[in-house]
PAGUMAR-207603 format. One record per residue (C-alpha): x negated, y, z; residue in three letters. Coordinates in nm, 2 decimals, padded with zeros to 4 digits. Each point is the difference from the previous one (the first is absolute). Layout:
<rs>
+--------+--------+--------+-----+
:      u :      v :      w :  aa :
+--------+--------+--------+-----+
:      X :      Y :      Z : ALA :
...
+--------+--------+--------+-----+
</rs>
This chain:
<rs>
+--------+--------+--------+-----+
:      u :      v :      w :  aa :
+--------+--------+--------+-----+
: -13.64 :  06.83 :  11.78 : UNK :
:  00.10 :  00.11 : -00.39 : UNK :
: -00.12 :  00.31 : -00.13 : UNK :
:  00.24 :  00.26 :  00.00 : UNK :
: -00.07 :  00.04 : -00.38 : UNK :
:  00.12 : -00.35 : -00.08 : UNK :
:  00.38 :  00.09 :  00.16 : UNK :
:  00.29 :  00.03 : -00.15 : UNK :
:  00.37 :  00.01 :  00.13 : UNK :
:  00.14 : -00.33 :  00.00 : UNK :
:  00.32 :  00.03 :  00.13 : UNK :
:  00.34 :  00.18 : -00.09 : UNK :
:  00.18 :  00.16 :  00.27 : UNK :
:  00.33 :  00.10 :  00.02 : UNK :
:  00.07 :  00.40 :  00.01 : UNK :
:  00.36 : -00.01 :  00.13 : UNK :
: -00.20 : -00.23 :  00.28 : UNK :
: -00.29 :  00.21 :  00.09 : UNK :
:  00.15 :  00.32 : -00.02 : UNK :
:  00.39 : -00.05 :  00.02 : UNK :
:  00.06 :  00.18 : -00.33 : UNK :
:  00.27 : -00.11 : -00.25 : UNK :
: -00.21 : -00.12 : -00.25 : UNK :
: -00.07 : -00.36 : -00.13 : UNK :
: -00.39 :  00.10 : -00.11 : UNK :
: -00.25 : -00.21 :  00.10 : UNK :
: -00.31 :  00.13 :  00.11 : UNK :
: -00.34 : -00.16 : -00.03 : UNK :
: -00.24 : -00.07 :  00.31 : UNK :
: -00.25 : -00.14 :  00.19 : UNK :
:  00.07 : -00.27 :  00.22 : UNK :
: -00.36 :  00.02 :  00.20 : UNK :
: -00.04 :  00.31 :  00.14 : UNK :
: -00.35 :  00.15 :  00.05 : UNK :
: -00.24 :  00.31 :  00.15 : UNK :
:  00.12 :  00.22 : -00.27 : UNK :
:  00.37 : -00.04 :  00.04 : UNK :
:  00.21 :  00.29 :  00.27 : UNK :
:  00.18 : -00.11 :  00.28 : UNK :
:  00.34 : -00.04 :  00.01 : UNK :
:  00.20 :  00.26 :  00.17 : UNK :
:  00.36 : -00.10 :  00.10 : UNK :
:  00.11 :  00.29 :  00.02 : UNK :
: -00.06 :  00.16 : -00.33 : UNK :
:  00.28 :  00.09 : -00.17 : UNK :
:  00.00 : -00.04 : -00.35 : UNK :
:  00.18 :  00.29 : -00.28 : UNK :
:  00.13 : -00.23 : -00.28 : UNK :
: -00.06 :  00.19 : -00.25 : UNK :
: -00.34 :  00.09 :  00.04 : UNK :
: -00.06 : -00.37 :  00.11 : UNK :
:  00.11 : -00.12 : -00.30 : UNK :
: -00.19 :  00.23 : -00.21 : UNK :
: -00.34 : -00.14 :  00.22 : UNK :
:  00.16 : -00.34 : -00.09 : UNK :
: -00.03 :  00.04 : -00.37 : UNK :
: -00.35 :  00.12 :  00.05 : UNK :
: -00.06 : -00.33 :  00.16 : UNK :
:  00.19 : -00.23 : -00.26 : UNK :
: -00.09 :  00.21 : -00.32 : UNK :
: -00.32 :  00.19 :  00.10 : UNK :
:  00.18 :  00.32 : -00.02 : UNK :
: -00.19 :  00.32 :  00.12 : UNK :
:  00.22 :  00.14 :  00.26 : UNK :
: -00.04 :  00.30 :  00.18 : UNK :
:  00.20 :  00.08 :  00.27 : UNK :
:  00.07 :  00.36 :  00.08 : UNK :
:  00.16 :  00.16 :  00.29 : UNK :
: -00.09 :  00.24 :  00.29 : UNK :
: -00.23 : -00.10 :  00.29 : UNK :
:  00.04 : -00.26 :  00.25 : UNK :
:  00.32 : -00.12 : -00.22 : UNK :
: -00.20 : -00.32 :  00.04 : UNK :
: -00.10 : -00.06 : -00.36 : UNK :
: -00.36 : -00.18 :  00.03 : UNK :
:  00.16 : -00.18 :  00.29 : UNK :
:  00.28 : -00.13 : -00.25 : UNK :
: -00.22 : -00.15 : -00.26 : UNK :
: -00.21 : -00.13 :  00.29 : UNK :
:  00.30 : -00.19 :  00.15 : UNK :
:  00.11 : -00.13 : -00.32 : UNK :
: -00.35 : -00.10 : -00.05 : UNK :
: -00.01 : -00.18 :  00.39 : UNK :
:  00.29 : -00.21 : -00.12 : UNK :
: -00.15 : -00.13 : -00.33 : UNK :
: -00.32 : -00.04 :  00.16 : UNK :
: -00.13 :  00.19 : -00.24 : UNK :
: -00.35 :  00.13 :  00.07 : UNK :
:  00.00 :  00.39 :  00.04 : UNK :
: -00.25 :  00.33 :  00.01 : UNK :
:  00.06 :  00.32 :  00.01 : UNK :
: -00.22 :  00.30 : -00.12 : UNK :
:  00.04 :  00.33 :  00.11 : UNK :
: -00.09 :  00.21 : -00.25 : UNK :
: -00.06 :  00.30 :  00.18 : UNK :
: -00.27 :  00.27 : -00.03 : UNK :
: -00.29 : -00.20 :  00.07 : UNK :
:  00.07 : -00.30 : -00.22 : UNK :
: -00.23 :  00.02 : -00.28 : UNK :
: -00.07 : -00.20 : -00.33 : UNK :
: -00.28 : -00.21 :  00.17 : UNK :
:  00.23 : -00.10 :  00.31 : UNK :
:  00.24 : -00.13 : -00.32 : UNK :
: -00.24 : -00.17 : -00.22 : UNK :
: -00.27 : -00.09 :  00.18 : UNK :
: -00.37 :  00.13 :  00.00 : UNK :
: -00.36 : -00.17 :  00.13 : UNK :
: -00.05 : -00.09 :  00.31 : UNK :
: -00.32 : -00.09 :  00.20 : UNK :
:  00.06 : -00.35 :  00.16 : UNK :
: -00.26 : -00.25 :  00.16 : UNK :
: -00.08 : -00.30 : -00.19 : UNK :
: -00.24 : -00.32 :  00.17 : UNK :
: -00.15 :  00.31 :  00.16 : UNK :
: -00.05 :  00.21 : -00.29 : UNK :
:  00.17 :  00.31 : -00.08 : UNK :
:  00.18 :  00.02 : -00.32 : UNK :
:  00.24 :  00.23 : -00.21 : UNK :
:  00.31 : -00.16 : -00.10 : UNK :
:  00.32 :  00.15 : -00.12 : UNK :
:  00.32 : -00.03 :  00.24 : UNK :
:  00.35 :  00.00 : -00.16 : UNK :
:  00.25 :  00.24 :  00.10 : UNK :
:  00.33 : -00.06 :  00.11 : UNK :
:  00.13 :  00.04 : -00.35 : UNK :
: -00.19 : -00.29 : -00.17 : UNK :
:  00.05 : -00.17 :  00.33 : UNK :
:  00.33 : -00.02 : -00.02 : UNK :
:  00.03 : -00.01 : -00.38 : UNK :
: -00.14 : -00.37 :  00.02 : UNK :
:  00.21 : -00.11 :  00.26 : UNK :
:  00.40 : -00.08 :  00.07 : UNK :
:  00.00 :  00.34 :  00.22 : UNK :
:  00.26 :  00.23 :  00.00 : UNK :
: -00.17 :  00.33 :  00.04 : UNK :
:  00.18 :  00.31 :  00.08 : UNK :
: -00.14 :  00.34 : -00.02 : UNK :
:  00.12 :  00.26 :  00.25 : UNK :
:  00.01 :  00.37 : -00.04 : UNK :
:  00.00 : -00.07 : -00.38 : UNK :
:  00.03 :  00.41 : -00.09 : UNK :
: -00.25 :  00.10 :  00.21 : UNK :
: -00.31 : -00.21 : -00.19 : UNK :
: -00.19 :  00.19 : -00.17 : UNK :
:  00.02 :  00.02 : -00.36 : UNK :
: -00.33 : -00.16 : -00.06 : UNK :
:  00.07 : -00.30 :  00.24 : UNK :
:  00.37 :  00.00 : -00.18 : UNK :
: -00.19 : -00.07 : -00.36 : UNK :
: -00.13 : -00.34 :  00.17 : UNK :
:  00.34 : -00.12 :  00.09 : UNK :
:  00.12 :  00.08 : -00.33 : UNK :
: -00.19 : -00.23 : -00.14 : UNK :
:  00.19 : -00.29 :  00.17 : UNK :
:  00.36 :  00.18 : -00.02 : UNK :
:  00.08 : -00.22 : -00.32 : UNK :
:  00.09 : -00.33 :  00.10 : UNK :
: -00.28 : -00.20 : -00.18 : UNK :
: -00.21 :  00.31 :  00.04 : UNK :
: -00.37 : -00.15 :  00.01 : UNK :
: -00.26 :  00.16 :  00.24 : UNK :
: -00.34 :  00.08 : -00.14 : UNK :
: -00.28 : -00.01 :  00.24 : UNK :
: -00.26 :  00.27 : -00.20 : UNK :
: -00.33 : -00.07 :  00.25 : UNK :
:  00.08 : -00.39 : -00.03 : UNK :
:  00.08 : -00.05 : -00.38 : UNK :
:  00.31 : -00.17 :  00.12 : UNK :
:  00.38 : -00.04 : -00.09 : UNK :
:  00.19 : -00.07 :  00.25 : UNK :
:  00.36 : -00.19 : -00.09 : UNK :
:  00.26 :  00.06 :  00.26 : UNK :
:  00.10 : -00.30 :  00.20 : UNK :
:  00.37 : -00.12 : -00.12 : UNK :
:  00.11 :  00.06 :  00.37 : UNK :
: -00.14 :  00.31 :  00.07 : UNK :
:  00.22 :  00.28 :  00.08 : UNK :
:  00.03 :  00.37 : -00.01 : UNK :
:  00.22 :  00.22 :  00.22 : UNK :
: -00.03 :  00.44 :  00.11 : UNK :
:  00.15 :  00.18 :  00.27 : UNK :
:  00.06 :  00.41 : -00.08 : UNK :
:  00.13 :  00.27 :  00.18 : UNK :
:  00.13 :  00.16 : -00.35 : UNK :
: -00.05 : -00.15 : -00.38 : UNK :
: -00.30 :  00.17 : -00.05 : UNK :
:  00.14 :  00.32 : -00.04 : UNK :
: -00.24 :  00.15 :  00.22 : UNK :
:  00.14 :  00.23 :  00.26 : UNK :
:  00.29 :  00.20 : -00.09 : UNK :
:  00.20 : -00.03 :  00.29 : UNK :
: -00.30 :  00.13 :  00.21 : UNK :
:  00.07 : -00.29 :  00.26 : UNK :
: -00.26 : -00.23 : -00.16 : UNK :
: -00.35 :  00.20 :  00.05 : UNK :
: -00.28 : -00.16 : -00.15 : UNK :
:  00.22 : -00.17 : -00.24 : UNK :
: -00.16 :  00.00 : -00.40 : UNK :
:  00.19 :  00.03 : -00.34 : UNK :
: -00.03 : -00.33 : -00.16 : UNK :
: -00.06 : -00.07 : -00.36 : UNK :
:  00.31 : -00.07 : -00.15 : UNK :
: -00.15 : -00.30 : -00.21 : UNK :
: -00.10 : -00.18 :  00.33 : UNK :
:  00.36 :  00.03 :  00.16 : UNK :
:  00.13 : -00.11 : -00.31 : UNK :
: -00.18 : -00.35 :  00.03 : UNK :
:  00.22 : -00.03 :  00.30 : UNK :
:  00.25 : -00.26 : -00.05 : UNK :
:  00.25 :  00.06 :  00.27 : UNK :
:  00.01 :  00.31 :  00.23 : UNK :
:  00.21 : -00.10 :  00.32 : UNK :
:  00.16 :  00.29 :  00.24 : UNK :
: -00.01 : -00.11 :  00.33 : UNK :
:  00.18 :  00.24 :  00.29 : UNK :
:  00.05 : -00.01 :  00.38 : UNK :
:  00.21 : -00.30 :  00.10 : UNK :
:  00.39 :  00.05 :  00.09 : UNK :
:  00.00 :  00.14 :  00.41 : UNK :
:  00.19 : -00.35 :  00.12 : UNK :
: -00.31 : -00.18 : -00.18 : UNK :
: -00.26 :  00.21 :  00.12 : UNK :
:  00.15 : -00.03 :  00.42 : UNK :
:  00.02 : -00.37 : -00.11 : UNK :
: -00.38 :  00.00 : -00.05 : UNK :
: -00.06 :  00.17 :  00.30 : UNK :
:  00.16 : -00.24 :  00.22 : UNK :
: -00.14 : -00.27 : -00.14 : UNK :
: -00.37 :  00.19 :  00.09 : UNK :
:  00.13 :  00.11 :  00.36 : UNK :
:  00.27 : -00.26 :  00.10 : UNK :
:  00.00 :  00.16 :  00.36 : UNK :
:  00.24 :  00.27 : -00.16 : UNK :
:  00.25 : -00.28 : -00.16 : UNK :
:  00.27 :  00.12 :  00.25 : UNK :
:  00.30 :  00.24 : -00.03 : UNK :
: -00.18 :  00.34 :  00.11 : UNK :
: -00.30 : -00.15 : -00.16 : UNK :
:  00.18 :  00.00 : -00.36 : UNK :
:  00.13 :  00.34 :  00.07 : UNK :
: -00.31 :  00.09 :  00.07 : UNK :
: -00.21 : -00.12 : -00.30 : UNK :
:  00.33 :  00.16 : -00.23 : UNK :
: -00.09 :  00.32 :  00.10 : UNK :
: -00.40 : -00.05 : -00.03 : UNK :
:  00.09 : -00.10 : -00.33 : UNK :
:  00.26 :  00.26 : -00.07 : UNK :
: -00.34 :  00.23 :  00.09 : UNK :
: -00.21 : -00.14 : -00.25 : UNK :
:  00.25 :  00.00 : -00.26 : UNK :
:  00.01 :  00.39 :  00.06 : UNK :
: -00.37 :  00.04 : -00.05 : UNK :
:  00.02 : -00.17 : -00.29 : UNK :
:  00.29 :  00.23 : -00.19 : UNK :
: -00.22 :  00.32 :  00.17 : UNK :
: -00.35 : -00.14 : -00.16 : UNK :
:  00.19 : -00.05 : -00.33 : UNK :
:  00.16 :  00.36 :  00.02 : UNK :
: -00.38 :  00.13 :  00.09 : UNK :
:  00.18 :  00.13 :  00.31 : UNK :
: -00.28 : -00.21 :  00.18 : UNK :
: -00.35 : -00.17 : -00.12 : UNK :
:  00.00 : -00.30 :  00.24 : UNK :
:  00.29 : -00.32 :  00.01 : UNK :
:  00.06 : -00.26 :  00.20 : UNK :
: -00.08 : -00.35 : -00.16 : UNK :
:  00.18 : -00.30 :  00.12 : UNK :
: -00.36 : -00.07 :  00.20 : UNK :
:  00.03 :  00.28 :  00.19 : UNK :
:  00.37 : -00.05 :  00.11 : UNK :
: -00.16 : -00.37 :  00.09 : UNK :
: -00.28 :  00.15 :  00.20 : UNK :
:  00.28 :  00.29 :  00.19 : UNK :
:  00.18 : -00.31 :  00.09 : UNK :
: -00.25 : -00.13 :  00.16 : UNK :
: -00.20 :  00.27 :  00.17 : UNK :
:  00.43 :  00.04 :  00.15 : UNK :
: -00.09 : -00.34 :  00.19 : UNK :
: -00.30 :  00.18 :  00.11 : UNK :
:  00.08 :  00.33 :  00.13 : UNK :
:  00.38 : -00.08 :  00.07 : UNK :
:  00.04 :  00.38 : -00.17 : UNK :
:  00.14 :  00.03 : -00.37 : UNK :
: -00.05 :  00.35 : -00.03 : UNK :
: -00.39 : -00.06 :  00.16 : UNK :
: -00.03 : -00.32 : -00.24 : UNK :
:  00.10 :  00.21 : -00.28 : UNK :
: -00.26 :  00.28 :  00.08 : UNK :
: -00.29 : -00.22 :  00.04 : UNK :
:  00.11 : -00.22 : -00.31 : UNK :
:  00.08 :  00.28 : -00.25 : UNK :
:  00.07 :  00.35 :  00.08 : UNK :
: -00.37 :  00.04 :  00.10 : UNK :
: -00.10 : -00.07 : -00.36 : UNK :
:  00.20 :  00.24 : -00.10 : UNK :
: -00.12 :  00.38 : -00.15 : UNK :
:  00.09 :  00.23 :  00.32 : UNK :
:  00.18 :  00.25 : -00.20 : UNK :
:  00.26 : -00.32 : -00.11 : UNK :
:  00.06 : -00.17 :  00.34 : UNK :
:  00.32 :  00.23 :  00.07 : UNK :
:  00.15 : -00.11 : -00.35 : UNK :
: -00.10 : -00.36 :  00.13 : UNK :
:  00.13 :  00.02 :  00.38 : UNK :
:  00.33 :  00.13 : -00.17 : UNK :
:  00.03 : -00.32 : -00.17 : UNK :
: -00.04 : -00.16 :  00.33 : UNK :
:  00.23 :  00.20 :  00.13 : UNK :
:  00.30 : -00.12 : -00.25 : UNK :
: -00.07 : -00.36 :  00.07 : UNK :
:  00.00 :  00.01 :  00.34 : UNK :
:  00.11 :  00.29 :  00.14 : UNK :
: -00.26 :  00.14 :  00.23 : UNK :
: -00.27 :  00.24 : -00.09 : UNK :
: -00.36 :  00.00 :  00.02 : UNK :
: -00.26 :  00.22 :  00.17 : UNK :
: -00.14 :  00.10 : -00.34 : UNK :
:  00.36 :  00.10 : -00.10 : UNK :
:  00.04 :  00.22 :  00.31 : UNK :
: -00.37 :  00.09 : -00.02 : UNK :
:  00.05 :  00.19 : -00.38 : UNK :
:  00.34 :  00.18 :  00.14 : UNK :
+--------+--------+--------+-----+
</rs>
């Protein structure tokens, strides 16, 4: 089997084919697929702006960051461009307990003929530095700053990678790849929707090529998505039925972005509604055990009220708070 290290794309596939966008770019890729590549989900559907952006990250070895609110889909979008090239893919979530060690590397005890030994053990960082890996980091403004002063290092597109405890120089792989997912552009938390989230140095976000915007799909493409995940509902009170859960969700998200509420409804959640419908043959109960129950008690009246305008019954909790 070859060594993932000694791959390269060797194959140009067509955009306008792959992703039926008007474009005549070609797109370098992988005709073997391997461990490291994502699966393919047919039913993704792709924003082409933002996919081209991810594109040029590909072609050019662009930094891109894509930015947008949660569950917009946007570490699923590089990951199904990534499924399509064959590209091998990781994703780090650089969240609170990621640390410079988990990113660099640091010694390790391991067994050897028997013996114990110390050895060092890269990090995902080098890792992926010396291989043709795209590698995406999630929740980009919430590293902390010290981890954020690793990545740095590699944000230029040459950028080498010093290994201090080694005494080694690490050269980045000619296919490897850099991609970040953010709730905001590292302007920490302004909006007060985004807890948790840190001010990022400006010099870092400035070695950011391309910073895509990705937002909720259109409501026809979202129901279409739907369907294809629950085909049961693929009739005429089914469609009407999966408007209005949509219709719902579109609500939460204007209400979340007005701070009227603090939780939306991603596209997953509409997914999983849909199906818990087929289970409990109850919308209103579906919707209950799917959302409203993760919702702050003092906001469930603003939220059965947007139930309410879709599909023109009330809930409990809505008679409950009169």
């Amino acid at each position: 089997m070859t060594d993932l290290a000694d791959m390269k794309p060797d194959t140009l596939r067509s955009v306008r084919d792959l992703f039926g966008i008007d474009s005549d770019l070609q797109v370098p890729a992988f005709s073997q697929k391997n461990d490291y590549v994502p699966e393919v989900d047919e039913a993704y559907r792709f924003n082409p702006d933002v996919t081209l952006a991810i594109i040029a990250g590909f072609t050019r070895n662009r930094r891109v960051m894509v930015q947008g609110l949660h569950g917009t889909g946007k570490s699923t979008h590089i990951e199904q461009i990534a499924a399509r090239l064959n590209w091998p893919c990781m994703r780090v979530n650089l969240d609170g307990h990621i640390s410079r060690l988990d990113l660099v590397g640091k010694d390790a005890i391991v067994v050897r003929d028997g013996v114990q030994v110390t050895e060092f053990q890269e990090g995902i960082v080098p890792w992926s530095l010396q291989r043709p890996v795209a590698l995406i980091f999630d929740e980009y403004d919430a590293g902390r700053p010290d981890v954020m002063f690793v990545i740095q290092r590699i944000l230029e597109r040459d950028g080498h990678f010093s290994l201090l405890d080694q005494n080694r120089v690490i050269h980045p792989h000619p296919y490897f790849r850099l991609f970040s997912t953010a709730n905001t552009v590292g302007l920490g938390n302004m909006s007060g929707l985004y807890q948790g989230a840190q001010v990022l140095n400006h010099a870092q976000i400035d070695r950011w090529n391309i910073v895509a915007k990705l937002d909720y799909l259109d409501a026809e493409e979202e129901a279409a998505i739907v369907l294809s995940r629950v085909p049961e509902k693929d009739t005429t009170q089914g469609h009407e039925l999966i408007a209005a859960m949509v219709g719902v969700a579109n609500l939460t998200r204007k209400g979340f972005a007005a701070g009227d509420i603090s939780t939306l409804m991603s596209p997953r959640t509409v997914i999983t509604w849909a199906e818990n419908c087929e289970i409990f043959r109850d919308p209103a109960l579906a919707f209950r055990l799917s959302f409203l129950n993760k919702c702050d008690a003092t906001e469930r009246q603003t939220v059965a009220e947007y139930y309410q305008r879709c599909f023109g019954q009330e809930l409990d909790e809505a008679r409950f708070m009169e």
